[in-house]
C-alpha positions as semicolon CSV with decimal commas, in nm:
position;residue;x (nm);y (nm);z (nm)
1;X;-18,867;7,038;4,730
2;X;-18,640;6,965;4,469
3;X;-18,362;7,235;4,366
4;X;-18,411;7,302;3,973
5;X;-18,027;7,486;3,964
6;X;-17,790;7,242;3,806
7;X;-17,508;7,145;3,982
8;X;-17,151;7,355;3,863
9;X;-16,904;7,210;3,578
10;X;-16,605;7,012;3,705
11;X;-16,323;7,194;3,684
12;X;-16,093;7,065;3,372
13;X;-15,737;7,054;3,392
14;X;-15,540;7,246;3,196
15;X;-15,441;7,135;2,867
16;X;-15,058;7,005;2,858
17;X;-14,853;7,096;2,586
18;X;-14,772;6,791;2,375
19;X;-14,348;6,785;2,404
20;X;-14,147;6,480;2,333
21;X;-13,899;6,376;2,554
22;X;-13,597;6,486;2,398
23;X;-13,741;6,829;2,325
24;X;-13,777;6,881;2,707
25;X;-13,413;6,809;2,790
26;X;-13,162;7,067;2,683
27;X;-13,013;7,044;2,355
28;X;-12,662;6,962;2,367
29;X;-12,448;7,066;2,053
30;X;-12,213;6,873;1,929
31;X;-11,848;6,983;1,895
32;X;-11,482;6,877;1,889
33;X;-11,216;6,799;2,101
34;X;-10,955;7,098;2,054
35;X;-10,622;6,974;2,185
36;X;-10,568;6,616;1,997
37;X;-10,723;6,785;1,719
38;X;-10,463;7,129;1,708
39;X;-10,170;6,864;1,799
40;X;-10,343;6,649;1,437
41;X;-10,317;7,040;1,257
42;X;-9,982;7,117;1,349
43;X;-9,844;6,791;1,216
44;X;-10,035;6,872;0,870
45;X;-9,909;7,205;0,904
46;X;-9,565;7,047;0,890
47;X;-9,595;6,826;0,589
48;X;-9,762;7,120;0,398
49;X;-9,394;7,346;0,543
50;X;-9,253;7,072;0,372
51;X;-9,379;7,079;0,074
52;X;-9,332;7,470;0,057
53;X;-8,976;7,521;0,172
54;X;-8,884;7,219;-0,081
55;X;-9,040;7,474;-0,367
56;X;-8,830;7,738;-0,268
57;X;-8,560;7,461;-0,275
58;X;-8,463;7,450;0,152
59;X;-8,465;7,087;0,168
60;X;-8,278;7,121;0,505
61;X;-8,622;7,265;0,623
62;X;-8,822;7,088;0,408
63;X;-8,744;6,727;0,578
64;X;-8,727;6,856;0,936
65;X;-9,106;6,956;0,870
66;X;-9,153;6,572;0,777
67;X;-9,017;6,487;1,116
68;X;-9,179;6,742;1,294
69;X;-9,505;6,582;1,205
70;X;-9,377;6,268;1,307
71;X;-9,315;6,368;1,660
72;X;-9,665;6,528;1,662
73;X;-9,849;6,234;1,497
74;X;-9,677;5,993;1,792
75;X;-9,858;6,289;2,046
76;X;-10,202;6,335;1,935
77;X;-10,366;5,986;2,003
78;X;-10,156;5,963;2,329
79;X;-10,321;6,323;2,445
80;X;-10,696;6,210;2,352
81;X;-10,619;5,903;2,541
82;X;-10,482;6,074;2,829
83;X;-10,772;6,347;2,813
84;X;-11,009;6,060;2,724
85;X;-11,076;6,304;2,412
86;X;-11,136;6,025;2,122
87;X;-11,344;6,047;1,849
88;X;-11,477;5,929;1,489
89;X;-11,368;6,317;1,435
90;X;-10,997;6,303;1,555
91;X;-10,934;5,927;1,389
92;X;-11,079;6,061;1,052
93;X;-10,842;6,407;1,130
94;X;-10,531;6,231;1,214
95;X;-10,584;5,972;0,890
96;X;-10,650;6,316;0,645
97;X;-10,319;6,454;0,789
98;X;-10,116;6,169;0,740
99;X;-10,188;6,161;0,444
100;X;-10,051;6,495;0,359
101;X;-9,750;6,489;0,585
102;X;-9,652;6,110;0,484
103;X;-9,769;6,031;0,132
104;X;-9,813;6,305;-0,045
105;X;-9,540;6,573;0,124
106;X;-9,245;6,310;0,096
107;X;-9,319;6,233;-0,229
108;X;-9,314;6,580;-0,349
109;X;-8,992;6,687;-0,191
110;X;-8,835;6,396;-0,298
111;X;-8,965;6,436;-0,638
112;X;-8,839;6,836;-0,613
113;X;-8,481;6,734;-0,475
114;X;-8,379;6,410;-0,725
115;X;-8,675;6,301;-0,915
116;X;-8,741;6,571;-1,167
117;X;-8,435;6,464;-1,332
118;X;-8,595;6,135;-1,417
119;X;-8,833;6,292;-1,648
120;X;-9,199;6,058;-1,646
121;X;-9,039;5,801;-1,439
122;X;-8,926;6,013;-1,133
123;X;-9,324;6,159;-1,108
124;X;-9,399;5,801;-1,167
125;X;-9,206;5,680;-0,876
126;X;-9,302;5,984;-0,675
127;X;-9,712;5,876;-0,745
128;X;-9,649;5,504;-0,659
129;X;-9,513;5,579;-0,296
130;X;-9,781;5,866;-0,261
131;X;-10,023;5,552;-0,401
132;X;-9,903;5,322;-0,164
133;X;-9,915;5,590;0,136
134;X;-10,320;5,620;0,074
135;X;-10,340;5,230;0,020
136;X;-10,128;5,132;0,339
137;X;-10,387;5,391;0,561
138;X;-10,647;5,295;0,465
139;X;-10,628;4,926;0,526
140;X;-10,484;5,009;0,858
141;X;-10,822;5,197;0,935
142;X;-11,035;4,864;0,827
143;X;-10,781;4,676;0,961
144;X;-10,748;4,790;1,345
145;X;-10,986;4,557;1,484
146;X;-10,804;4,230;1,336
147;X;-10,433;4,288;1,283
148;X;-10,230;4,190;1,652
149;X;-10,136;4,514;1,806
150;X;-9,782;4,416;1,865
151;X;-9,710;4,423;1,486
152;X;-9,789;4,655;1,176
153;X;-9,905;4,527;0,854
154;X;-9,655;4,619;0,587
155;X;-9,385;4,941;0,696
156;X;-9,623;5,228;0,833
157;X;-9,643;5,532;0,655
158;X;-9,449;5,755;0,915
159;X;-9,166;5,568;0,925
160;X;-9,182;5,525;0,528
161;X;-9,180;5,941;0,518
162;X;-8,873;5,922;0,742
163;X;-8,687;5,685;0,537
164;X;-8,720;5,936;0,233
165;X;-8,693;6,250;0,425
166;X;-8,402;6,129;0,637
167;X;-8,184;6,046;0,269
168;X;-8,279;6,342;0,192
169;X;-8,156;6,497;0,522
170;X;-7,841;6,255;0,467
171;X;-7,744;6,369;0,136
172;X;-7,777;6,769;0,163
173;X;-7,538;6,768;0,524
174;X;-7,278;6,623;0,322
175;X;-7,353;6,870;0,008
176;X;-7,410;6,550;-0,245
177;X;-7,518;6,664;-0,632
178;X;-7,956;6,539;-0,624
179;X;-7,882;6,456;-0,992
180;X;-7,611;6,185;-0,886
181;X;-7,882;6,041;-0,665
182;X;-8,197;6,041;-0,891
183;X;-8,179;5,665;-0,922
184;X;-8,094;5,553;-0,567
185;X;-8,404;5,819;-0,462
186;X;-8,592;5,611;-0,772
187;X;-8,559;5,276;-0,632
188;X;-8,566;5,397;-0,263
189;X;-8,930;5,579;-0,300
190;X;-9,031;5,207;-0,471
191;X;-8,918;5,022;-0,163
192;X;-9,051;5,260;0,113
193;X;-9,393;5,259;-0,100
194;X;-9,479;4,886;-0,198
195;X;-9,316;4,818;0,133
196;X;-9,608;4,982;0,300
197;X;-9,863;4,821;0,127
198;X;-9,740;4,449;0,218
199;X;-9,830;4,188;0,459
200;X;-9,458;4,227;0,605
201;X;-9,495;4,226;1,017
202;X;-9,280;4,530;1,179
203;X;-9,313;4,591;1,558
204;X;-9,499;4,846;1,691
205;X;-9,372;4,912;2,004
206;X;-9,741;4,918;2,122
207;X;-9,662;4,653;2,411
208;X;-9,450;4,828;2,579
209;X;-9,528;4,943;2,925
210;X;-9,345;5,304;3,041
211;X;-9,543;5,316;3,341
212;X;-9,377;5,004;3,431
213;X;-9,034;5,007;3,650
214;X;-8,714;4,908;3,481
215;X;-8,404;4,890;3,644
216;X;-8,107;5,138;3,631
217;X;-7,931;4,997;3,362
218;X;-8,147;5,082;3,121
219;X;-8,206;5,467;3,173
220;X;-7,801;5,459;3,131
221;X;-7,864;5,302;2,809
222;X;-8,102;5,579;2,719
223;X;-7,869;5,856;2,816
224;X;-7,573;5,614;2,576
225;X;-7,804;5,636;2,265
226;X;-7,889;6,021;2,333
227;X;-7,549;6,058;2,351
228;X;-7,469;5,850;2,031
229;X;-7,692;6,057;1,786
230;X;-7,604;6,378;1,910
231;X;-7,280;6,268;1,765
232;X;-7,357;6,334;1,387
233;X;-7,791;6,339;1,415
234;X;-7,832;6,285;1,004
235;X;-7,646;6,004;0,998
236;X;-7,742;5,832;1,295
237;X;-8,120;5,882;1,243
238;X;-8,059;5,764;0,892
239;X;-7,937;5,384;1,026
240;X;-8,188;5,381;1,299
241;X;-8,459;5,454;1,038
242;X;-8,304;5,255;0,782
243;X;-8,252;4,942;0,978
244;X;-8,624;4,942;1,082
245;X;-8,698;5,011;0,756
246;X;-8,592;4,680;0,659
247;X;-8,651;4,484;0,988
248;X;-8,993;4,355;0,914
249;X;-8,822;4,119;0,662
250;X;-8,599;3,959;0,892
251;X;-8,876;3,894;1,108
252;X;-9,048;3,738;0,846
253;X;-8,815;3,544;0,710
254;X;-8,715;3,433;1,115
255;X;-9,069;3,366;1,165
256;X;-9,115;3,190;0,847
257;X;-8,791;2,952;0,924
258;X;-8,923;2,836;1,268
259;X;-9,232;2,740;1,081
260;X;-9,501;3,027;1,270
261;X;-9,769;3,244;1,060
262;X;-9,593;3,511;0,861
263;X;-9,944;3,707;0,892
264;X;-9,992;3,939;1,157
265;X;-10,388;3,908;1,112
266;X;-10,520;3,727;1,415
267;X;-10,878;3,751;1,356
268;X;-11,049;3,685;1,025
269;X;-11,352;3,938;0,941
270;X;-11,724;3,785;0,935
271;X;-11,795;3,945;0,603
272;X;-11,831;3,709;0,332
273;X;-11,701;4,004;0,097
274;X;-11,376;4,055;0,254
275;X;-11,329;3,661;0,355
276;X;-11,014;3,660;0,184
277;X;-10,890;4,005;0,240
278;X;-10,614;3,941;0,476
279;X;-10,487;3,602;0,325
């Protein structure tokens, strides 16, 4: 006899929730690295002190804020190395902040000590080294990839600063009248400026090795030069500065004598737009 009762429904799974992959891992937000990035605001906090304290007319202060940023600029992209910290962020950071504490603060105080006096061609002189300071960093961002690393194109921007700030420094230890050095400051801020933005090789110091052993000698050589600036600081610093300062063109001219590429551009870009960019 056949059964009339229907057999029962299959039992249908459950209906899954349609999710996309990256909805069902956990969001991650995105942040920044704090310690290369506080070391990158301290440095633009000392270009802005220098700016400020040259207002109120304390060059003394005004220039060791210039150098203060110097030390900390040399610190932050060591520290993101070291904490394996880099990013887009920080590079973009530590460009905006040069800016400040070695284009535009320099060329204020300078412009505050000396260059007022000048009248038009004093803030003329003052905007073609703060020019030059945006010029030179940005070619050294688009730049990185094919310039060799044991050279900089044209004088970079941190030792520029310290060539003005350290005249600066120079002239008020030994209590010299600004107005008597208006035109020295004139032609000074021209050289540290289109100096920047030329193809002039100075060394870097990026090849050499601390991790590497030297021998005794040289720490006593270390301790010697300590030794040596302590002796009058403003004045030593000043040569130091001032001899790398003009360095790059007594490699060039060596180089150029012994017949090797003056250029310090090793690899040419593949974009037909910039093809002759670095010539």
């Amino acid at each position: 006899m056949q059964d009339d009762a229907s057999p029962p429904p299959a039992p249908q799974p459950a209906p899954v929730a349609a999710t996309s992959g990256a909805a069902a891992l956990p969001r991650r937000h995105k942040g920044i690295y704090v310690l290369p990035n506080l070391i990158t605001l301290a440095g633009l906090f000392g270009g802005f002190y220098a700016v400020v304290m040259a207002m109120n007319g304390r060059f003394d202060l005004a220039t060791l804020g210039i150098f203060a940023a110097m030390v900390l600029d040399s610190l932050d992209g060591r520290v993101a190395r070291l904490t394996r910290s880099q990013s887009a962020f920080g590079e973009q950071m530590d460009s905006l902040a040069d800016m400040v504490s070695f284009g535009a603060a320099p060329a204020l105080v300078a412009y505050e000590w000396a260059l007022y006096d000048l009248g038009r061609w004093g803030w003329i002189a003052a905007f073609v080294y703060c020019a030059c300071a945006a010029l030179r960093l940005a070619r050294f961002n688009v730049n990185t990839a094919v310039v060799d690393r044991r050279y900089f194109q044209g004088l970079p921007s941190p030792a520029a600063a310290a060539l003005v700030a350290g005249f600066i420094w120079l002239a008020t230890e030994f209590e010299l009248d600004p107005q008597t050095l208006a035109w020295p400051m004139f032609a000074l801020m021209l050289y540290a400026g289109l100096t920047m933005v030329s193809n002039v090789p100075f060394y870097s110091f990026k090849d050499l090795n601390i991790k590497r052993s030297v021998p005794f000698a040289v720490i006593v050589l270390v301790a010697l030069g300590i030794a040596v600036v302590n002796i009058h600081p403003p004045l030593v610093l000043f040569g130091l500065i001032a001899g790398y300062a003009f360095s790059g063109y007594a490699v060039y001219g060596w180089r150029k004598a012994r017949g090797q590429p003056t250029s310090v551009v090793s690899t040419s870009t593949h974009d037909p737009d910039e093809k002759d960019l670095h010539h």
